[in-house]
KOLFI-132752 format. One record per atom (N, C-alpha, C, O): residue number from 1; residue in one letter; atom name; x, y, z. Coordinates in Angstrom, 2 decimals. Each point is the difference from the previous one (the first is absolute). Layout:
N
NUM, a, CA, X, Y, Z
...
***
This chain:
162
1, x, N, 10.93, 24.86, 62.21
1, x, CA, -1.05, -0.98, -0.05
1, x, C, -0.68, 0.08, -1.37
1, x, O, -0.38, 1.04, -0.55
2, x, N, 0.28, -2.49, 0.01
2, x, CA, -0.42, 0.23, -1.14
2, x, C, -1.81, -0.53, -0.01
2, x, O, -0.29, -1.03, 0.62
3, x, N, -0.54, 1.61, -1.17
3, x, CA, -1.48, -0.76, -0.14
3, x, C, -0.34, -0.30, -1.43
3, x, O, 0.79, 0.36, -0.88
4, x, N, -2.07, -1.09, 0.51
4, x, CA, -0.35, -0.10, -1.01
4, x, C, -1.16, 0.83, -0.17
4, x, O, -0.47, 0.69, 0.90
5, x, N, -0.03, -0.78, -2.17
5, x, CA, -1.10, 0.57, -0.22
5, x, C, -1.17, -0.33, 0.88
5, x, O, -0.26, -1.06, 0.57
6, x, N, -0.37, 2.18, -0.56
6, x, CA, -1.49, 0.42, 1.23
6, x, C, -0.20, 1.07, 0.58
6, x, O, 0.83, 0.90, -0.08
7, x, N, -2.03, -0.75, 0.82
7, x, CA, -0.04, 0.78, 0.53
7, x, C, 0.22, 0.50, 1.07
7, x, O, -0.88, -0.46, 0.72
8, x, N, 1.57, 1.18, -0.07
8, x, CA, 0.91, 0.79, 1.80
8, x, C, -0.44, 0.79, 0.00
8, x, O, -0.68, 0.47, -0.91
9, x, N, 1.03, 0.15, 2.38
9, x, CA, -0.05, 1.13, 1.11
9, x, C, 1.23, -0.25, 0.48
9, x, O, 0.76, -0.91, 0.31
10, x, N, -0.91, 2.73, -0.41
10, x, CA, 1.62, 0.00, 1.02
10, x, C, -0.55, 1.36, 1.06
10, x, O, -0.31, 1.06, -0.55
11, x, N, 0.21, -1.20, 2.15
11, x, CA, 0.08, 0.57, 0.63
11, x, C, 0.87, 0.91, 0.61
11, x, O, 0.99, -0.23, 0.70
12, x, N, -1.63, 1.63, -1.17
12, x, CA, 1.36, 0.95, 0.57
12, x, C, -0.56, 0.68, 1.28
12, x, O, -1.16, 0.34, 0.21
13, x, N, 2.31, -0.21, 0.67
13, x, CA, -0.73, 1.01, 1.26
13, x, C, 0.98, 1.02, -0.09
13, x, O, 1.10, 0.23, -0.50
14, x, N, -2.36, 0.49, 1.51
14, x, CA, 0.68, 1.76, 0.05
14, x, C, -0.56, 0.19, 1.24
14, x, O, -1.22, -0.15, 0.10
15, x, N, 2.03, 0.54, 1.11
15, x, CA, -0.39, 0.60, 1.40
15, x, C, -1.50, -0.67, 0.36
15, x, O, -1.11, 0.49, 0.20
16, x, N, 1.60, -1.75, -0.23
16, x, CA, -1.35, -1.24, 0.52
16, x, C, -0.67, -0.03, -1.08
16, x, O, -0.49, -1.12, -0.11
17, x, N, 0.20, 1.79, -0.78
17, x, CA, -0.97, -0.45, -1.36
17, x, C, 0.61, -0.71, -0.72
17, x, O, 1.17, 0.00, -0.37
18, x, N, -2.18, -0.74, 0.15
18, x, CA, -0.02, -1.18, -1.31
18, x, C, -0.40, 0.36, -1.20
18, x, O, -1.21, 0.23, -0.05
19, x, N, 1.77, -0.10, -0.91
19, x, CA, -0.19, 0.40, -1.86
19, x, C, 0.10, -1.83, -0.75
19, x, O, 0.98, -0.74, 0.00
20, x, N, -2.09, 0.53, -0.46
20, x, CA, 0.06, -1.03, -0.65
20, x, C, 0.49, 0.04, -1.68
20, x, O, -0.82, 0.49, -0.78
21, x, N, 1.70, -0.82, 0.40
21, x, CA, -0.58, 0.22, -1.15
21, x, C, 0.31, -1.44, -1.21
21, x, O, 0.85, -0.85, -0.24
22, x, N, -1.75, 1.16, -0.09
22, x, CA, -0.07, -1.71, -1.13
22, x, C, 0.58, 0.39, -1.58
22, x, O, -0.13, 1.06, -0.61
23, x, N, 0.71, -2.11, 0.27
23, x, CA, 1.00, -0.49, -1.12
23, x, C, -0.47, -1.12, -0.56
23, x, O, -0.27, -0.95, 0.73
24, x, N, 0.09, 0.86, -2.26
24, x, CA, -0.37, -0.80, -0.96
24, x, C, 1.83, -0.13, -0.16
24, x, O, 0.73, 0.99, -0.07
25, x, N, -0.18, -2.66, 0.03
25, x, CA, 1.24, -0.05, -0.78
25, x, C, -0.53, -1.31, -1.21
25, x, O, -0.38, -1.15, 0.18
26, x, N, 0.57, 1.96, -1.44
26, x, CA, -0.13, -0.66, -1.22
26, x, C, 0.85, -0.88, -0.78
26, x, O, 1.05, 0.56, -0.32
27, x, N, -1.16, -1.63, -0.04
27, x, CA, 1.58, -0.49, -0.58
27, x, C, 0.02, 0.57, -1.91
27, x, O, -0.98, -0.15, -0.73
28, x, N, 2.46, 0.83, 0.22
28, x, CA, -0.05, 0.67, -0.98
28, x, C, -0.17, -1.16, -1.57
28, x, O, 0.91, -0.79, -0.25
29, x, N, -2.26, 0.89, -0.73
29, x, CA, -0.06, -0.88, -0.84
29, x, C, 1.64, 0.41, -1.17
29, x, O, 0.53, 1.05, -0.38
30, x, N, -0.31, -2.10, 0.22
30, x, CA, 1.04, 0.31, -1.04
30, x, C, -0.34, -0.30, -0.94
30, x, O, -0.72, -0.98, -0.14
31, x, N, 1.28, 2.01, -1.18
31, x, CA, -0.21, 0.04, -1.40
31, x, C, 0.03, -2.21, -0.33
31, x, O, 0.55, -0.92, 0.60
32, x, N, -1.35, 0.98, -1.70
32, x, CA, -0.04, -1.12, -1.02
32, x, C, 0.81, 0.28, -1.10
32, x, O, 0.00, 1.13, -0.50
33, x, N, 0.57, -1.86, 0.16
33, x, CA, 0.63, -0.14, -1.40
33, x, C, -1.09, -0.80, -1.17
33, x, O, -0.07, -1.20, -0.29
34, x, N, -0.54, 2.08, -0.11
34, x, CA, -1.25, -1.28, -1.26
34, x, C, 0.63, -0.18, -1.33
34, x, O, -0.92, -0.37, -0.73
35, x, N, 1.94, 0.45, 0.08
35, x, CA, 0.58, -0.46, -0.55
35, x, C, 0.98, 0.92, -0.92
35, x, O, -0.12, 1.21, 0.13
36, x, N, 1.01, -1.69, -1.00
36, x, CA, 1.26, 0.72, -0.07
36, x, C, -0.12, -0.64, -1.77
36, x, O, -0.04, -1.15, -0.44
37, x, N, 0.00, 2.73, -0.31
37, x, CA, -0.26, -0.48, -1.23
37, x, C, 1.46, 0.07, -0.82
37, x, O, 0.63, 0.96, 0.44
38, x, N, 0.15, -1.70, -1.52
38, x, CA, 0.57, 0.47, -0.32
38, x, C, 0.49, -0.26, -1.09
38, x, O, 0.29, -1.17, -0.26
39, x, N, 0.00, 2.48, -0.94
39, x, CA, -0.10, 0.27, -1.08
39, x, C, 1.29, 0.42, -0.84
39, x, O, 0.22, 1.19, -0.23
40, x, N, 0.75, -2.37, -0.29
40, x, CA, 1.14, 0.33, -0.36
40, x, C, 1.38, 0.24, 1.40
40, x, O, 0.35, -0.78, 0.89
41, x, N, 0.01, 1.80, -1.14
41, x, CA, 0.78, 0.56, 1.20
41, x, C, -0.33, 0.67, 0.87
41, x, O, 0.80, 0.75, 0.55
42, x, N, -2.51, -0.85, -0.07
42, x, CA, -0.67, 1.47, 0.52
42, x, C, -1.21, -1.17, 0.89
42, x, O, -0.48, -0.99, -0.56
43, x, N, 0.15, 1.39, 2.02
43, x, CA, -0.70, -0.65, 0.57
43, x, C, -0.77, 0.98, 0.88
43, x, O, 0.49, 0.94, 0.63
44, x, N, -2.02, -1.36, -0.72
44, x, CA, -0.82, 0.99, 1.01
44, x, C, -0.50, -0.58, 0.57
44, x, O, -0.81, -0.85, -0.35
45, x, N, 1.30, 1.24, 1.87
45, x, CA, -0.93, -0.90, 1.53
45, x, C, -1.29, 0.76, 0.06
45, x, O, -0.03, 1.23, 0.05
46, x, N, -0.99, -1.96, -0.05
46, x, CA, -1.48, 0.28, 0.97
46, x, C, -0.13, -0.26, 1.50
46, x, O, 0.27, -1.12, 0.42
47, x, N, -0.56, 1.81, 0.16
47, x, CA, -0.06, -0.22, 1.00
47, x, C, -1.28, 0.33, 0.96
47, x, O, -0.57, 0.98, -0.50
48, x, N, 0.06, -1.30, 1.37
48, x, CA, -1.47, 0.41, 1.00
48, x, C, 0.13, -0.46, 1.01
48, x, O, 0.74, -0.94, 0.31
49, x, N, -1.71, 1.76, 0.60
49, x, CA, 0.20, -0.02, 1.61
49, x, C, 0.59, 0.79, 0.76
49, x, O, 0.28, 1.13, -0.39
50, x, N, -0.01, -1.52, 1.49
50, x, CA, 1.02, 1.14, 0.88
50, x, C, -0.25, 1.35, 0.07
50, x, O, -1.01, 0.25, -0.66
51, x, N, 1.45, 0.67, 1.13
51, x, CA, 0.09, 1.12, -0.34
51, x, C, 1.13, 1.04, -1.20
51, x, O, 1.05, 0.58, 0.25
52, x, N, -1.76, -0.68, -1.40
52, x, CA, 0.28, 0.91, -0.90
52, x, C, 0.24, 1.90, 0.11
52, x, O, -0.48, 0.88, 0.71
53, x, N, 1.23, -0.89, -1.58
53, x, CA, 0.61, -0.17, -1.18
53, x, C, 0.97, -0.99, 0.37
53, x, O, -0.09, -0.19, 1.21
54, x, N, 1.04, -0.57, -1.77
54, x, CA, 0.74, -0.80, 0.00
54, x, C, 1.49, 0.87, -1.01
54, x, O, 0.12, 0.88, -0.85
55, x, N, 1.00, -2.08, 1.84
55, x, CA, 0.98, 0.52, -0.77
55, x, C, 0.46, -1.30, -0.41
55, x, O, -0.61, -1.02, 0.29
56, x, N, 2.14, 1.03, -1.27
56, x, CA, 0.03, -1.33, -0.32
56, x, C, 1.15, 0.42, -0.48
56, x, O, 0.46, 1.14, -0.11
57, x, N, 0.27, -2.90, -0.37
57, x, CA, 1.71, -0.46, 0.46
57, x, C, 0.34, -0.87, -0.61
57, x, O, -0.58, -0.97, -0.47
58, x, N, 2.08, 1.50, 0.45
58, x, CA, 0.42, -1.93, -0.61
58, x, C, 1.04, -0.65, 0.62
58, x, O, 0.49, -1.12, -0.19
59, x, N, -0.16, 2.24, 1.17
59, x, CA, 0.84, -0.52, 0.96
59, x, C, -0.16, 0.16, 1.45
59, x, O, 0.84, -0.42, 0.79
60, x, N, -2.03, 1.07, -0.40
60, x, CA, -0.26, -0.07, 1.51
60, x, C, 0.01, 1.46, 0.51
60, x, O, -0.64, 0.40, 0.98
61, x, N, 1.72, 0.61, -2.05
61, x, CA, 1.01, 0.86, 0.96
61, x, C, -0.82, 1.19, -0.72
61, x, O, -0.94, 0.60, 0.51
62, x, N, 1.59, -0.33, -2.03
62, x, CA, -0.98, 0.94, -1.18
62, x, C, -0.88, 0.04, -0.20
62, x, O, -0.09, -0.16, -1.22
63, x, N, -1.08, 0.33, 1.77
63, x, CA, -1.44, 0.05, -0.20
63, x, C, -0.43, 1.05, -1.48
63, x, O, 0.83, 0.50, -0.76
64, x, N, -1.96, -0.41, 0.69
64, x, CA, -0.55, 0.84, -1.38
64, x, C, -1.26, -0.34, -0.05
64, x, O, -0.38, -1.17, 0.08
65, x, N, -0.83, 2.73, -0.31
65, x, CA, -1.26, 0.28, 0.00
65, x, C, -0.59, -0.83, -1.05
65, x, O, -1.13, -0.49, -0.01
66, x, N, 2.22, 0.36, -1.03
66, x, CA, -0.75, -0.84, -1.65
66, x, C, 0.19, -1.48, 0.51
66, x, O, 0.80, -0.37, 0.86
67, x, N, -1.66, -0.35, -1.52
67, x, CA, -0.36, -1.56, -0.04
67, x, C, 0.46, -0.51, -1.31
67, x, O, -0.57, -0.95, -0.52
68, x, N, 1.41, 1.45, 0.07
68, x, CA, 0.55, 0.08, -1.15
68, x, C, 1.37, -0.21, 0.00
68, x, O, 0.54, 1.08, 0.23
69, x, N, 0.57, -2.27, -0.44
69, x, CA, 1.19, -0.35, -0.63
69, x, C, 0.51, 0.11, -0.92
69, x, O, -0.42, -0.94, -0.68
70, x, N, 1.53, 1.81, -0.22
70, x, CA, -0.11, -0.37, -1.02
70, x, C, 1.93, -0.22, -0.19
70, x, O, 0.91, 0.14, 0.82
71, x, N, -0.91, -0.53, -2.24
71, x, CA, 1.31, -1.05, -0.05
71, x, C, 0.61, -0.29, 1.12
71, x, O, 0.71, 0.71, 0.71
72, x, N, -1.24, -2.41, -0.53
72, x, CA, 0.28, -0.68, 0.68
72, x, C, 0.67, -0.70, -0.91
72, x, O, -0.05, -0.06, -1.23
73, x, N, 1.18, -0.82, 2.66
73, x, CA, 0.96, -1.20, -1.25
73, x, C, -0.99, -1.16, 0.49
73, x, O, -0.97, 0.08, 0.75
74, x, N, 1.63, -1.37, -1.54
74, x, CA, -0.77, -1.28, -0.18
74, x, C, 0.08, -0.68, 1.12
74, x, O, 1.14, -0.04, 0.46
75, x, N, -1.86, -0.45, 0.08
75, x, CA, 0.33, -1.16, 1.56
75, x, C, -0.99, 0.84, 0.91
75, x, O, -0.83, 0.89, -0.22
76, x, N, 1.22, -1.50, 1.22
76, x, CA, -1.05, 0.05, 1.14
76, x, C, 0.39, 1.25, 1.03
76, x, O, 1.12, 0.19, 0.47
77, x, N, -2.48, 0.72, -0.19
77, x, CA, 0.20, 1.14, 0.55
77, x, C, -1.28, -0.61, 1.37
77, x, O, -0.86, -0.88, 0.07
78, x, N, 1.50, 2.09, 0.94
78, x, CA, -0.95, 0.13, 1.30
78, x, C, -0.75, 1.45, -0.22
78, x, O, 0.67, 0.99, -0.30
79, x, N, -2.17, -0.91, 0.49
79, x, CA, -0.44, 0.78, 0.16
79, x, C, -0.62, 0.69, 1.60
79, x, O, -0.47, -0.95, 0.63
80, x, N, 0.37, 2.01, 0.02
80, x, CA, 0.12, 0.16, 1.09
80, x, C, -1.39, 1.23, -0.33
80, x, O, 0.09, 0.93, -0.81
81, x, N, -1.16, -1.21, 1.56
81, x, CA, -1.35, 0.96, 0.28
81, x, C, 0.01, 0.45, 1.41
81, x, O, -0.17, -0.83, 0.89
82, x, N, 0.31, 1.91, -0.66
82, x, CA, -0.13, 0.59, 1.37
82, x, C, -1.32, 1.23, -0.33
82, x, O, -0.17, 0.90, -0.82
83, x, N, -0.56, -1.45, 1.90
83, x, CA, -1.30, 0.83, -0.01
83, x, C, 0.38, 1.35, 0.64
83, x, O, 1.22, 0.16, 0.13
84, x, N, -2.28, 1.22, 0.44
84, x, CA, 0.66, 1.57, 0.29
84, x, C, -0.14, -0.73, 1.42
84, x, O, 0.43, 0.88, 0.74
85, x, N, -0.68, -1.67, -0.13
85, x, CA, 0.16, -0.13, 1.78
85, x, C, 1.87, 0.02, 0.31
85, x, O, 0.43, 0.44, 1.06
86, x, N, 0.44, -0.95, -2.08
86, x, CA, 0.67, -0.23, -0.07
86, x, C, 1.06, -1.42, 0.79
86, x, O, 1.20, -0.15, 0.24
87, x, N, -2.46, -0.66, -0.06
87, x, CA, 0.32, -1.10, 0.71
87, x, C, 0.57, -1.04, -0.87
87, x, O, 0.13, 0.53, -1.11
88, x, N, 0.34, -1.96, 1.06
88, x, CA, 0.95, -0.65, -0.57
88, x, C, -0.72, 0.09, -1.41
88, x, O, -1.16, 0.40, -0.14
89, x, N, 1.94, -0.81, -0.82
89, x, CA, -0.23, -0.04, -1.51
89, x, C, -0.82, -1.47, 0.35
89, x, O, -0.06, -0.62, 1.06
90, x, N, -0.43, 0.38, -2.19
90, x, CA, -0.46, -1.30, -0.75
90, x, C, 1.23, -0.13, -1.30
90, x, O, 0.80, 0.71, -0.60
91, x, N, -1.25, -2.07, 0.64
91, x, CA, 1.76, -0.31, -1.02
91, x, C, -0.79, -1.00, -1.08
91, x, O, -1.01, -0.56, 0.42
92, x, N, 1.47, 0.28, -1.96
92, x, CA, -0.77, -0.65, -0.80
92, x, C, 1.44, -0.15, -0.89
92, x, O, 0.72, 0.95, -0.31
93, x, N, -0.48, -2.59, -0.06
93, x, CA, 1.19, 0.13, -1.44
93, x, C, -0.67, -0.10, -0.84
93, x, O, -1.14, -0.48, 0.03
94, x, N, 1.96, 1.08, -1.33
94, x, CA, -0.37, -0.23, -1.43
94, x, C, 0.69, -0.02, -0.73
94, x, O, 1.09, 0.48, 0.30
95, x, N, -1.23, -0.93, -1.48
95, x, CA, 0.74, -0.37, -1.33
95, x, C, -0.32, 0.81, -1.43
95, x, O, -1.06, 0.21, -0.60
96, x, N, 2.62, 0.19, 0.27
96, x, CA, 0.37, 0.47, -0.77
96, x, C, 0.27, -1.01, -1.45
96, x, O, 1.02, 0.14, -0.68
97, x, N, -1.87, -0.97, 0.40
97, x, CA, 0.45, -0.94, -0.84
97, x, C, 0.51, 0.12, -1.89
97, x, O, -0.79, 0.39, -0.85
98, x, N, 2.21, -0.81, 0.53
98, x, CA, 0.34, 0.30, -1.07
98, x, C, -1.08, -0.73, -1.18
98, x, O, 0.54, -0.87, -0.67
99, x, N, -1.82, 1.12, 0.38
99, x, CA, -0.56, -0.95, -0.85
99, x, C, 0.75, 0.32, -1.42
99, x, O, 0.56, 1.03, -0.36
100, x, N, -0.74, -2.25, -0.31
100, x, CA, 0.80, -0.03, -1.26
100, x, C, -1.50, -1.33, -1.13
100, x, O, -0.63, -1.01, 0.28
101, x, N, 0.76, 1.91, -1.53
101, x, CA, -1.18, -0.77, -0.54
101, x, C, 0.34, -0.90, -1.33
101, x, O, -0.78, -0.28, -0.92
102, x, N, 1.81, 0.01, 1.04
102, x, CA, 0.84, -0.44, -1.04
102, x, C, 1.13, -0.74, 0.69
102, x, O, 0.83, 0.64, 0.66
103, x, N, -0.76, -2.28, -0.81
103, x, CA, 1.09, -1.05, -0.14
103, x, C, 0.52, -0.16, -0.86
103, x, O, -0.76, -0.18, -0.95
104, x, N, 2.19, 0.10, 0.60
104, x, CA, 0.75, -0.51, -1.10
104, x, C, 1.16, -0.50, 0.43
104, x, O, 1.01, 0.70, -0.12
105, x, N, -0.93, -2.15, 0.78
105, x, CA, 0.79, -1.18, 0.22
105, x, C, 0.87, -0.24, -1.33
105, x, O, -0.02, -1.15, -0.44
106, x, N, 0.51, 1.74, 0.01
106, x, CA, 0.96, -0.22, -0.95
106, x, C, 1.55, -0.02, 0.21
106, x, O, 0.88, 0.08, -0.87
107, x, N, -0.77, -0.21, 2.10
107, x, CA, 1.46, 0.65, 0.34
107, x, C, 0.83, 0.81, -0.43
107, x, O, 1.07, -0.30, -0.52
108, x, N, -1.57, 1.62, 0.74
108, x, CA, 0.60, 0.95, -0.75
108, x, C, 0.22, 1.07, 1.10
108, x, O, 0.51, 1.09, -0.26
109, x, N, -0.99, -1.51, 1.71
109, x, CA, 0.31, 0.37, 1.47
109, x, C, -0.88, 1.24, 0.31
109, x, O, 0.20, 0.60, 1.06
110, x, N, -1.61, 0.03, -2.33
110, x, CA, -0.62, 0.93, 0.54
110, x, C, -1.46, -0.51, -0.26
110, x, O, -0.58, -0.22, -1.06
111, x, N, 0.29, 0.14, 1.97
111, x, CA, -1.85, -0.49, -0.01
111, x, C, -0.67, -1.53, -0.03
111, x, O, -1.14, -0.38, -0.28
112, x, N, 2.92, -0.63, 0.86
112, x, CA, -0.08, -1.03, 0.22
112, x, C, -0.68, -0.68, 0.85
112, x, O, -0.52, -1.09, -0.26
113, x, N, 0.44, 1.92, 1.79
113, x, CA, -0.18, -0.90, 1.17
113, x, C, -1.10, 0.65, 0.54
113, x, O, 0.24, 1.19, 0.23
114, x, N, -1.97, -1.72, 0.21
114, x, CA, -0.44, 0.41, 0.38
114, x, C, 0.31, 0.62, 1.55
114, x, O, 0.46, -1.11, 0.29
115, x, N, -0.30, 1.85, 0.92
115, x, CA, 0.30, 0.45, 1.24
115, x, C, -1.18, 0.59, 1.00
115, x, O, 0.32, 0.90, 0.77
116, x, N, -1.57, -1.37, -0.77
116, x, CA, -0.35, 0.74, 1.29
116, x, C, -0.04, -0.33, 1.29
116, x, O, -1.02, 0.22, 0.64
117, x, N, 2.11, -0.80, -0.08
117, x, CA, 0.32, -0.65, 0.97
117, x, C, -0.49, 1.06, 1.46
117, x, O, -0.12, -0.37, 1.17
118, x, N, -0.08, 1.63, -1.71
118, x, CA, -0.61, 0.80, 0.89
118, x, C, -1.46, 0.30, 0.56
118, x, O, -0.55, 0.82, 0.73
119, x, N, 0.21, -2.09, -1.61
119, x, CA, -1.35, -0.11, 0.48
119, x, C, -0.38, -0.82, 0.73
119, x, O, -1.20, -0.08, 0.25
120, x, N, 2.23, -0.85, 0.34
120, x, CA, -0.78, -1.29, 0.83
120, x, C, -0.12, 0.76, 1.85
120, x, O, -0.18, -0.61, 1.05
121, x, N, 0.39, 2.19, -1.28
121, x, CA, -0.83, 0.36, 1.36
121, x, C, -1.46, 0.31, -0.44
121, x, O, -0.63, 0.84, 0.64
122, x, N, 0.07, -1.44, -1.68
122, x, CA, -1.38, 0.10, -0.36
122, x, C, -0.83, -0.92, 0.61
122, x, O, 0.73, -0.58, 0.80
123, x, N, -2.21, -0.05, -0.68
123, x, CA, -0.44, -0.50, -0.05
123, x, C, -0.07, -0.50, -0.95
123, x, O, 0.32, 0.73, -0.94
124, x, N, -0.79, -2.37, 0.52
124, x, CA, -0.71, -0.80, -1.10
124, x, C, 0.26, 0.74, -1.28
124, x, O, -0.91, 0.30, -0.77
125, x, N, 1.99, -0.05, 0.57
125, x, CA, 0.95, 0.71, -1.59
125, x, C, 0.03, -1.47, -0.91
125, x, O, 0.45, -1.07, 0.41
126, x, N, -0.96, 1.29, -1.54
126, x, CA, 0.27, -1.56, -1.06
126, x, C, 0.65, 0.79, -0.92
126, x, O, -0.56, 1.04, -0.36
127, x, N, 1.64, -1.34, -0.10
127, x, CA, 0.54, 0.00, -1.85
127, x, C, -0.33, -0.57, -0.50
127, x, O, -0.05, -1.17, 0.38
128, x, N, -0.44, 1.56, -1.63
128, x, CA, -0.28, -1.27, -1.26
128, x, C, 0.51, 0.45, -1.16
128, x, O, -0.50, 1.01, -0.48
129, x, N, 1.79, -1.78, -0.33
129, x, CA, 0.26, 0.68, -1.05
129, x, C, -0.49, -0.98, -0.90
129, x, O, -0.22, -1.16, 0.34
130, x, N, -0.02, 1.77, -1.96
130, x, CA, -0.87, -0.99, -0.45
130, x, C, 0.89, 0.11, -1.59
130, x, O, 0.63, 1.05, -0.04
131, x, N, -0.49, -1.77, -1.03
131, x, CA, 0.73, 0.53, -0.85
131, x, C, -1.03, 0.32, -1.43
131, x, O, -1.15, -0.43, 0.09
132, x, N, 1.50, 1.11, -1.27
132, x, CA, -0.95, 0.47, -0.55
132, x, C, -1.11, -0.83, -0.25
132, x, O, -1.05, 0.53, -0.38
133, x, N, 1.11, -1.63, 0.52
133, x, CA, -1.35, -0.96, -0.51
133, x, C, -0.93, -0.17, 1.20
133, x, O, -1.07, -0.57, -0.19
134, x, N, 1.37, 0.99, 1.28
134, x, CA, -0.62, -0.12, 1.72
134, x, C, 0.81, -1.56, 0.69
134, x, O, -0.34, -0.59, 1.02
135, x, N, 1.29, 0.29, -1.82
135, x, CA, -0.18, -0.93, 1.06
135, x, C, 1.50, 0.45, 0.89
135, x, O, 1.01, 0.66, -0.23
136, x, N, -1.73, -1.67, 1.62
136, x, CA, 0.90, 0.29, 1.18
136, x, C, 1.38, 0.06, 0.29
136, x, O, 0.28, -1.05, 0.59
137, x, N, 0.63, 1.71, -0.72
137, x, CA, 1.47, -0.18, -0.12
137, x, C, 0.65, 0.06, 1.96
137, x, O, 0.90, -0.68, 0.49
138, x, N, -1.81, 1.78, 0.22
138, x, CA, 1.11, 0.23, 0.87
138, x, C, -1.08, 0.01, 1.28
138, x, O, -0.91, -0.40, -0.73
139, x, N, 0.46, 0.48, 1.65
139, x, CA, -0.75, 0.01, 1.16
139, x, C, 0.50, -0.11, 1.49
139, x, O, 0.33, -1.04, 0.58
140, x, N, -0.35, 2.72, 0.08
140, x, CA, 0.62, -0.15, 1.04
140, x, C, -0.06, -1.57, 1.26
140, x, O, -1.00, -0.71, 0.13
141, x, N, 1.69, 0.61, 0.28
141, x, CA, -0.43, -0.62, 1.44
141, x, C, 0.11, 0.19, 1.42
141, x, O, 0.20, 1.21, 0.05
142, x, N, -0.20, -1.67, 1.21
142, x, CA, 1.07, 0.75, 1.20
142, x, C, 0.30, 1.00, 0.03
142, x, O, 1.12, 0.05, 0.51
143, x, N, -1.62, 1.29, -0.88
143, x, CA, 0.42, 1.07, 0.13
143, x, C, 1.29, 0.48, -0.94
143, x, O, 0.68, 0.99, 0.27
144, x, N, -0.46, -1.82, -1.38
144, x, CA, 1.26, 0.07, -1.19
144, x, C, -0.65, 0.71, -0.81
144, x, O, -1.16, -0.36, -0.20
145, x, N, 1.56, 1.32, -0.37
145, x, CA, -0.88, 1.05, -0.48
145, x, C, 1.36, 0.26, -1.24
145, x, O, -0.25, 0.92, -0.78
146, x, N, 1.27, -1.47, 0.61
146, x, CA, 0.86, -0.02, -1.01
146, x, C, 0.29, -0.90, -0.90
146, x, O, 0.47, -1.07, 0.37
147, x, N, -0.74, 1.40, -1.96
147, x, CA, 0.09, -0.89, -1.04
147, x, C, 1.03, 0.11, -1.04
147, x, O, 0.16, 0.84, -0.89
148, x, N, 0.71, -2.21, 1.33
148, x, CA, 1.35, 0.29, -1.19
148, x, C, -0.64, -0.05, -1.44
148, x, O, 0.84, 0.03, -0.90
149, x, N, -1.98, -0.09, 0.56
149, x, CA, 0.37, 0.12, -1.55
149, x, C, -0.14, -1.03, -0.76
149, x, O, 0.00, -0.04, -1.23
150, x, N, -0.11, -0.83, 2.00
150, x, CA, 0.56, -1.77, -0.61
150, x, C, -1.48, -1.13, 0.26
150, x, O, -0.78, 0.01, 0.96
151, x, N, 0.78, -0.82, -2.03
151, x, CA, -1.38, -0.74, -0.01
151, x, C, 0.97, -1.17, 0.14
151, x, O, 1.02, 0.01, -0.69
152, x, N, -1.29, -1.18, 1.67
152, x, CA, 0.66, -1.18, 0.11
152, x, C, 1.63, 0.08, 0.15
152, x, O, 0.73, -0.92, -0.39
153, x, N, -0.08, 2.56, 1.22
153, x, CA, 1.39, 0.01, -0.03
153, x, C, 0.61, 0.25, -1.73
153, x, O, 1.18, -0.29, -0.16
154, x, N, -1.84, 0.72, -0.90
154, x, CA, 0.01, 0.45, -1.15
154, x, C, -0.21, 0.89, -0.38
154, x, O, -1.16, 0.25, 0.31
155, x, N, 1.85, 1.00, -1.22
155, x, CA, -0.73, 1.32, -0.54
155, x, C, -0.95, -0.46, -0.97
155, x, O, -0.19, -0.98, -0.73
156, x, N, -0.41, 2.28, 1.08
156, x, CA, -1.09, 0.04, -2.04
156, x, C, 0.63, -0.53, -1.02
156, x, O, -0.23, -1.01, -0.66
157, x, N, 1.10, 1.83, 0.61
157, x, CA, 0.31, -0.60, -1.67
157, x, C, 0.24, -1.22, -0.32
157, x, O, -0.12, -0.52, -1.11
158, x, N, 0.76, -0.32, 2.90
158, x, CA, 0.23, -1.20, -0.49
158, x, C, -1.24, -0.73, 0.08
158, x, O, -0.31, -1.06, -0.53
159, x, N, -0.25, 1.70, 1.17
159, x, CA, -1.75, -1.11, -0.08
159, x, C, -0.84, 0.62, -1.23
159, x, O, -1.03, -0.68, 0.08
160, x, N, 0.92, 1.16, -0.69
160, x, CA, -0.74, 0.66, -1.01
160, x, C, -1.28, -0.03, 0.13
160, x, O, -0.86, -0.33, -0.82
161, x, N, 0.73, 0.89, 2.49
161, x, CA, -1.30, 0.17, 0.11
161, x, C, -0.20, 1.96, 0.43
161, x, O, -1.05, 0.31, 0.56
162, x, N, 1.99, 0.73, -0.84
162, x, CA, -0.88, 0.65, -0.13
162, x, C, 0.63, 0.85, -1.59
162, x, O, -0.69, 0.85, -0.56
***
């Protein structure tokens, strides 16, 4: 029989006596995930609530005392917080994103194509690429978060705008 949280009695007898005895059943708070910072190839979960210390994961199975990742590859990881009650994890994804701070559409096949197509599990993500004078060359839409390079289906050089 399963109950929810509240407060019981459970009556025990012994040779006609009655032993009452009362039970608080609590439901267990689970850890928060408050956010997941991350710095190059290296990501640190915060976490609060639940019952601490906390352990933590990236696959459900390997747990570890540190809140601390380090070389991670690029793309999207699961993070897994299990509070010391040891009741289900809390689960949070995150991104490993390749940022790159330099375009050069020249076709020369390295640093052509903008790619963060791994971000449209973001919220309200905008690209704006702009070329050296500010004006507007490239602007995500729909969740397209990838830019060939090309102003009007044209490289730079052939537009001689950057």
């Amino acid at each position: 029989m399963s109950v929810g949280a509240g407060s019981y009695y459970v009556d025990l007898g012994f040779n006609g006596c009655i032993y009452r005895q009362y039970v608080n059943v609590t439901t267990t708070q689970a850890p928060t995930i408050n956010r997941i910072e991350v710095l190059g190839y290296n990501a640190t979960v915060f976490a609060s609530g639940g019952t601490p210390p906390y352990q933590y994961s990236l696959n459900g199975i390997d747990y570890q005392a540190s809140n601390v990742f380090t070389g991670l590859s690029r793309g999207m990881h699961i993070v897994y917080v299990l509070g010391a009650d040891g009741c289900t994890p809390v689960i949070k994804e995150f991104l490993v994103l390749n940022l790159i701070n330099a375009i050069t559409p020249n076709n020369d096949g390295i640093n052509g194509v903008l790619n963060y197509s791994d971000l449209r599990i973001k919220q309200d993500v905008s690209i704006e690429v702009v070329d050296r004078y500010g004006a507007l060359v490239y602007r995500s839409a729909d969740k397209n978060y990838i830019w060939d390079g090309k102003l009007n289906g044209r490289l730079p050089e052939l537009t001689g705008i950057y």
